[in-house]
C-alpha positions as CSV (number, residue, x, y, z in Angstrom):
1,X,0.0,0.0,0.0
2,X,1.4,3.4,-0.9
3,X,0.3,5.5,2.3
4,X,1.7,8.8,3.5
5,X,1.4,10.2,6.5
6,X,2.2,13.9,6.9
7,X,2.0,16.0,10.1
8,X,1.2,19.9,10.4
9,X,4.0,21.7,9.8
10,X,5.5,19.4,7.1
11,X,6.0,21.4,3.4
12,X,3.1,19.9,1.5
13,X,4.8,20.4,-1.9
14,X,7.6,18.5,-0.9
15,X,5.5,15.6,0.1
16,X,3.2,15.8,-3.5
17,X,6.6,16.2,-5.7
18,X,7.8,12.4,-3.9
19,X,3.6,11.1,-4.0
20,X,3.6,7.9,-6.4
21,X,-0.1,7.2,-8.2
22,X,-2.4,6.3,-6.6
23,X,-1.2,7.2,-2.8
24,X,-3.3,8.0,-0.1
25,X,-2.0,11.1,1.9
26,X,-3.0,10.7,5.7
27,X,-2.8,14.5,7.1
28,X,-2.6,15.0,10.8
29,X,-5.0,17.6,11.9
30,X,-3.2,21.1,12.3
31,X,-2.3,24.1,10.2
32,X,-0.3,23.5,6.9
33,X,0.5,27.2,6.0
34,X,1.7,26.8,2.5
35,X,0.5,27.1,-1.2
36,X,1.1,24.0,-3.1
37,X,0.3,22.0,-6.1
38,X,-0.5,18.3,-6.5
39,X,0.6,16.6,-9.7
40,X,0.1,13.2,-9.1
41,X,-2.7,11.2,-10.3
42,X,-4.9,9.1,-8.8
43,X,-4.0,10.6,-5.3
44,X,-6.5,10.6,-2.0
45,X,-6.1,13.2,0.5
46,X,-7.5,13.0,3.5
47,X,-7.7,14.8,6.9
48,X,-8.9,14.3,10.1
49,X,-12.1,16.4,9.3
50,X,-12.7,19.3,8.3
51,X,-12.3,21.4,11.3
52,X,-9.1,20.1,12.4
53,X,-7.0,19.3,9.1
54,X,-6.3,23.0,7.2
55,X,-4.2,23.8,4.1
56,X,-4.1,27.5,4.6
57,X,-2.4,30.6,2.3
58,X,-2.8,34.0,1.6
59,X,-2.2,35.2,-2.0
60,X,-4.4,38.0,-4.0
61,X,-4.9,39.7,-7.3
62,X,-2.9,42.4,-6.7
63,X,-0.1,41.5,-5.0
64,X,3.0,41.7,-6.6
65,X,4.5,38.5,-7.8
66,X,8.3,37.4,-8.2
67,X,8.2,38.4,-11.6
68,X,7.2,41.6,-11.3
69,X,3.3,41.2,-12.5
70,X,0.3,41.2,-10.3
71,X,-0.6,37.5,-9.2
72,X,-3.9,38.1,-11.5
73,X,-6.7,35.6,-10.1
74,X,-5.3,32.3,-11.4
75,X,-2.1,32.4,-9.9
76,X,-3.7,32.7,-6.3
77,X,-4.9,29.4,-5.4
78,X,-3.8,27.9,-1.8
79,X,-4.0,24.5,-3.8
80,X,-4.1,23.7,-7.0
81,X,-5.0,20.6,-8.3
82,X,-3.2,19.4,-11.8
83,X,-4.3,15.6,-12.0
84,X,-7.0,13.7,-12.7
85,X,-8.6,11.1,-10.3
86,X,-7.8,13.3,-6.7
87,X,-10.1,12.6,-4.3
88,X,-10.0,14.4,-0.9
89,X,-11.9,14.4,2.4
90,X,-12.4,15.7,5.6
91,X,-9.9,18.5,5.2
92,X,-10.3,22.3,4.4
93,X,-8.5,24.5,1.9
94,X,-8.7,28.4,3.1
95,X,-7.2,31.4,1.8
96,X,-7.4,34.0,4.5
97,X,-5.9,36.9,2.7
98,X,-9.6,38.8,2.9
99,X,-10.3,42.5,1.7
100,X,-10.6,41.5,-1.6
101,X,-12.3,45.1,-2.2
102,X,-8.8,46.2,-1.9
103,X,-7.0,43.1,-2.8
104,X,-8.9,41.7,-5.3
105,X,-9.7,37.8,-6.2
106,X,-8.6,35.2,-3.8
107,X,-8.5,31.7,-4.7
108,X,-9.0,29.1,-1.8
109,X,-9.1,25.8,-4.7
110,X,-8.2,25.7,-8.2
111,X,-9.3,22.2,-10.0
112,X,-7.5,22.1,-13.4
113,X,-8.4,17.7,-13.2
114,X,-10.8,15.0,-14.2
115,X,-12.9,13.1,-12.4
116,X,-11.6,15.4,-9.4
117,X,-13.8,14.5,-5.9
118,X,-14.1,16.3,-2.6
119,X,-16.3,15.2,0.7
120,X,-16.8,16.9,3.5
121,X,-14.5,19.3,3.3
122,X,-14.8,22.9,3.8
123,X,-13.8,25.5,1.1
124,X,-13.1,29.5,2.6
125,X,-12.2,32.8,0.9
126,X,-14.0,36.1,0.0
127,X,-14.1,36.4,-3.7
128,X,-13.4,33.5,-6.0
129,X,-12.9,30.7,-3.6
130,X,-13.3,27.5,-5.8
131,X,-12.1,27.9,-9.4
132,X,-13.2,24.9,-11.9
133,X,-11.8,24.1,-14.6
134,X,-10.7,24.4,-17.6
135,X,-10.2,28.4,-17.7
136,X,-12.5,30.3,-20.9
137,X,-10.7,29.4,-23.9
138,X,-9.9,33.4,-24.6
139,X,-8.3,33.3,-21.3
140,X,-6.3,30.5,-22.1
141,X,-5.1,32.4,-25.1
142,X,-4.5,35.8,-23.0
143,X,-2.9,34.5,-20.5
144,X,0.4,31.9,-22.7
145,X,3.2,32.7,-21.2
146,X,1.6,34.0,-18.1
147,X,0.2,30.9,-16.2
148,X,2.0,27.4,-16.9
149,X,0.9,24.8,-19.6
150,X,-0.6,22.9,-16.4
151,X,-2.8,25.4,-15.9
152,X,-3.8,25.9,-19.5
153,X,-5.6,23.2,-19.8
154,X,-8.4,22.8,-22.8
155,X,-10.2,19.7,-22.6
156,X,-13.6,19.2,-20.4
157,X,-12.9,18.0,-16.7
158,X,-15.6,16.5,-14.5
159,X,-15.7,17.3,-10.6
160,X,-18.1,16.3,-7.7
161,X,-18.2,17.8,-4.3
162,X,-20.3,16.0,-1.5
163,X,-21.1,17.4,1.5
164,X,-19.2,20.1,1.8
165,X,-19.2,24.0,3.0
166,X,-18.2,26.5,0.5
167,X,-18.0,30.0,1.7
168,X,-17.0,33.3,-0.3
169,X,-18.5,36.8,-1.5
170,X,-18.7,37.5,-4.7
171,X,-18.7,34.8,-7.6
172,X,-17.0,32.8,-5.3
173,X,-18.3,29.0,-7.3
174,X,-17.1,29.8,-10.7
175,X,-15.2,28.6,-13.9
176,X,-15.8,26.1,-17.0
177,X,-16.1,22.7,-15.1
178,X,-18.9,19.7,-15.7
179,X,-19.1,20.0,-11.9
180,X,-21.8,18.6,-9.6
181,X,-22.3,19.8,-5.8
182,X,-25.0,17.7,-3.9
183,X,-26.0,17.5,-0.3
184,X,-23.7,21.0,0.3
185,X,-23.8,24.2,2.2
186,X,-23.5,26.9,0.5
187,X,-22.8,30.2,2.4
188,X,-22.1,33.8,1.2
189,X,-20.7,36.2,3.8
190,X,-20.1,39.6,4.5
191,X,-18.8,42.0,2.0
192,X,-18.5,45.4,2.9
193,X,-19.6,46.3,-0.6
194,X,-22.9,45.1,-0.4
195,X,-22.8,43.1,-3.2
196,X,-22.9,39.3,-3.5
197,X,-22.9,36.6,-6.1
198,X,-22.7,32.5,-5.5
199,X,-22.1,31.4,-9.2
200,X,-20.2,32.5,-11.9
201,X,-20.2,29.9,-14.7
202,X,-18.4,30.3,-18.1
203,X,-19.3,27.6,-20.4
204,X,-18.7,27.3,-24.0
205,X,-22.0,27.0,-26.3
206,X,-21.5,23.4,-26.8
207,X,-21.1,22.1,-23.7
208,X,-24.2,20.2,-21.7
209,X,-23.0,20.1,-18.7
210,X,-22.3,22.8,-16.4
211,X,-22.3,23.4,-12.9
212,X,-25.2,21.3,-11.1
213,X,-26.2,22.2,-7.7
214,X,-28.5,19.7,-6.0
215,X,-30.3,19.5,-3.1
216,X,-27.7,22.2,-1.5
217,X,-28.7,24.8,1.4
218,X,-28.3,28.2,0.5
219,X,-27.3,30.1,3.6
220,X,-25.7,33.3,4.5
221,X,-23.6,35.2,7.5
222,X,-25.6,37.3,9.6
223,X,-26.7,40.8,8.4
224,X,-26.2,39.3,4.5
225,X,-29.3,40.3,1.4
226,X,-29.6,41.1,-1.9
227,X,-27.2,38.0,-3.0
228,X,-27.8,36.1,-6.3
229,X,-27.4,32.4,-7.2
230,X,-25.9,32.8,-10.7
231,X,-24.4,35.3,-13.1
232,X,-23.0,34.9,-16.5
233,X,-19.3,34.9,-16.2
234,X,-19.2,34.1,-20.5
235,X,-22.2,34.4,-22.8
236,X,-23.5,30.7,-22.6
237,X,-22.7,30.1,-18.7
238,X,-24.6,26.9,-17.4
239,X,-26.2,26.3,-14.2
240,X,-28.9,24.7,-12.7
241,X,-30.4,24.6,-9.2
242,X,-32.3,21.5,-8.0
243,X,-33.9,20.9,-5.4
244,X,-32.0,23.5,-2.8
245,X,-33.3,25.1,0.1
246,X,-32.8,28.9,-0.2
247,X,-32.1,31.4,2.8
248,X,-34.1,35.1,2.8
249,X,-30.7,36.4,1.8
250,X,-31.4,35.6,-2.1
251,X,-32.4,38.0,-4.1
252,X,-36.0,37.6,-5.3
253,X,-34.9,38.0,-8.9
254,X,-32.2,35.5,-8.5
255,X,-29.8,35.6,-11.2
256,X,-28.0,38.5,-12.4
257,X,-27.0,38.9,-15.9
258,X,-23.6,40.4,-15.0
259,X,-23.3,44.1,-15.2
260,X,-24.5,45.8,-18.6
261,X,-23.9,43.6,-21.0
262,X,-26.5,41.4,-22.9
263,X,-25.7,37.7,-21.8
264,X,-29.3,37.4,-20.6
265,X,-29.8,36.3,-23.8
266,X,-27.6,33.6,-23.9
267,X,-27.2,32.3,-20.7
268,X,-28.7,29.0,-20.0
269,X,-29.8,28.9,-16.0
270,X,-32.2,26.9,-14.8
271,X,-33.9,25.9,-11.3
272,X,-36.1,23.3,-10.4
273,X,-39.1,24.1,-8.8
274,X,-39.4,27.2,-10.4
275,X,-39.8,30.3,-8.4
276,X,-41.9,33.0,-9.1
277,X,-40.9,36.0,-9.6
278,X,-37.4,35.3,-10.7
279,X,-36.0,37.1,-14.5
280,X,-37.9,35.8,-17.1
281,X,-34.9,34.4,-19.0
282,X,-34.1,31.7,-16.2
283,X,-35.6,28.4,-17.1
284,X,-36.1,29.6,-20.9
């Protein structure tokens, strides 16, 4: 059996660059203050649950990287997750840099794998906490020679998250990913700009699947309204909404068709049962 056992204060990239396929990585509960990648394929991670056993950083948009450039959103992650087949549980992954009204986008998990699979786990940051994969394909253009091939990935990549609590501001679920989250909490807090959106998804037109959120609670920090399931983060964004229980904090609209431009007539959210009163392009 290839089975690693890692204790808080061990360098996690350390341990990933030795990890054969198909390990299981046993971490200890405690703090692992680091930013890291994993590679390796086929590789379980799991904590002692997800209140003991964090994988913390603190990167941000605008920060300054090594090279001179701002870190951008994509280069922010606390972990990043470059393989297919990773499954992880009872662990969180948090980045804690907050004021992102200053700072900008701040990455908690970035999921450039297949068949990628998290359980109760927790997932914290303000804005932009869980990125899925693949990027937009324009962005994967912009951005050659800015991120690394391993994050440039264009090819669709499947991920399911299971009981877990995902917590963030502002588009803090978004990306290009065939991604189901069932039986999860899904909690917006405070942003001192009053603003506040779960879902940001930015499909291509012919993809089928997009992001999938089923039978997931809806729930918010105190003093929290006015938030929205879903914007368009591209024209043809994808994501439906079964079966969830909804806090007051949603806005009775719903979905937002992100800022002035014109993607309420392309994007493709639905929810099941229908509410009333929501825009009259959801379930179209």
């Amino acid at each position: 059996m290839n089975d690693l056992f890692v204790h808080a204060g061990d360098a996690l990239q350390a341990v990933f660059d030795r990890t054969p396929r198909g390990a299981t990585i046993h971490l200890a509960a405690g703090e692992y203050r680091c930013k890291s990648v994993l590679r390796c394929p086929g590789v379980t991670l799991l904590g002692a649950g997800a209140d003991k056993t964090r994988i913390v950083w603190s990167d941000y948009a605008e920060k300054l990287h090594a090279d001179g450039k701002a870190y951008n959103t994509f280069r922010t992650w606390t972990l990043a997750v470059c393989a297919d087949g990773v499954t992880m549980r009872g662990l969180s992954v948090v980045n804690d840099a907050l004021s992102p009204e200053t700072k900008g986008q701040e990455v908690a998990l970035s999921v450039y794998g297949d068949d990628f699979v998290m359980e109760d786990c927790l997932l914290r940051s303000t804005q932009d906490t869980l990125f899925l994969g693949p990027l937009p394909r324009d962005l994967i253009a912009r951005y050659d020679g800015f991120l690394p091939d391993e994050l440039r990935v264009d090819r669709s990549l499947r991920q399911r998250f299971t009981r877990c609590r995902i917590e963030g501001t502002v588009d803090f679920i978004f990306g290009c990913g065939s991604t189901l989250l069932e039986d999860c909490e899904i909690r917006s807090l405070y942003d001192v700009r009053r603003v506040g959106f779960v879902a940001a998804p930015a499909h291509a037109p012919e993809q089928t699947e997009g992001f999938v959120f089923r039978r997931c609670r809806f729930t918010a920090e105190e003093g929290v309204s006015g938030i929205y399931l879903a914007r368009p983060w591209r024209d043809y964004g994808l994501a439906r909404f079964e079966d969830c229980t909804l806090g007051a904090h949603i806005a009775p609209e719903g979905f937002d068709k992100w800022n002035d431009t014109a993607r309420d007539r392309t994007a493709r959210f639905y929810e099941t049962p229908a509410v009333p009163g929501r825009v009259p392009w959801c379930n179209r």
